[in-house]
Every structure is written in structure tokens, then in C-alpha cells.
C-alpha positions as CSV (number, residue, x, y, z in Angstrom):
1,X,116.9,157.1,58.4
2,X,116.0,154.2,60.4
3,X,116.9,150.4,60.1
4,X,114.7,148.4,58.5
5,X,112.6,145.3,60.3
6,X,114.7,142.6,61.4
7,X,118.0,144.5,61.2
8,X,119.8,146.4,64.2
9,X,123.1,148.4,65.0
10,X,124.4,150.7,62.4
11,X,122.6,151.6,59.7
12,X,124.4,150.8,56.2
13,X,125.0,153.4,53.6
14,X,121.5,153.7,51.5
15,X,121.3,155.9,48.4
16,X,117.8,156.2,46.3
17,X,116.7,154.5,43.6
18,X,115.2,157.0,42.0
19,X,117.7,159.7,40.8
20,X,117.9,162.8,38.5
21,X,120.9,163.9,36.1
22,X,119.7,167.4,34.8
23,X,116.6,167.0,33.1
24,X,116.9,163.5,32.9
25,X,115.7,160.6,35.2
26,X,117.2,157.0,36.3
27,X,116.6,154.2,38.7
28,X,119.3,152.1,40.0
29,X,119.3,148.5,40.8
30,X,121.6,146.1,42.8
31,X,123.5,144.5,39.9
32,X,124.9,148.3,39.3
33,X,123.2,149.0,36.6
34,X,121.2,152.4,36.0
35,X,118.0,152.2,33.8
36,X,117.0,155.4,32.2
37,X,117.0,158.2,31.0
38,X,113.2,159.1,31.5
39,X,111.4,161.8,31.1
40,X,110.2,162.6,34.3
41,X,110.8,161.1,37.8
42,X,107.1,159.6,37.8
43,X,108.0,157.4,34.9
44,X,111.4,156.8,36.3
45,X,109.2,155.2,39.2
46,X,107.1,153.3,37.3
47,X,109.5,151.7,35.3
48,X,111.1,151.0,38.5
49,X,107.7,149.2,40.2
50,X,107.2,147.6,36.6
51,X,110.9,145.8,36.8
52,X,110.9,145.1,40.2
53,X,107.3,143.5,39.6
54,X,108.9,141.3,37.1
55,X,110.8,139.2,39.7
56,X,107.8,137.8,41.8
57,X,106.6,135.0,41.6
């Protein structure tokens, strides 16, 4: 992994947003909360773009 733009020094610890438990699919957002299950991790991803849409302005 690399550091995103703007940051340097050590890189923090990163996990995915998208994420599978068996057969079933999440995404995972800041306030700790997983969203899911889905079927599939292409929905899991969409609903994830579709929520994070939701906060611009």
C-alpha cells in the first residue's frame, strides 16, 4: 500500500470496505457500522457508491 496524497511517514492500518462472510457480502463505514448482507460483492459495492453518494453536496 502506499500513503495517500497529502499524507507521509507510516502508513496507518487500512482494512476494505468491501468484505465477505461466507456467501454473504458487507461494506463497512467509519461510524462502525457494517451494512449488508448482500448478495454478491457487486451489489455490496454499489450500495456502498449509493451511500457514500448520499453525503455530497
Amino acid at each position: 500500500m502506499e500513503n495517500r496524497t497529502g499524507e507521509s511517514g507510516l502508513l496507518p492500518f487500512r482494512t476494505r470496505r468491501v468484505f465477505n462472510l461466507g456467501n454473504e457480502w458487507f461494506f463497512a463505514v467509519r461510524d462502525e457500522k457494517d451494512y449488508g448482507p448482500f448478495e454478491n460483492q457487486q451489489q455490496a459495492e454499489n450500495e456502498l457508491a449509493r451511500f457514500l453518494n448520499s453525503f455530497q453536496l
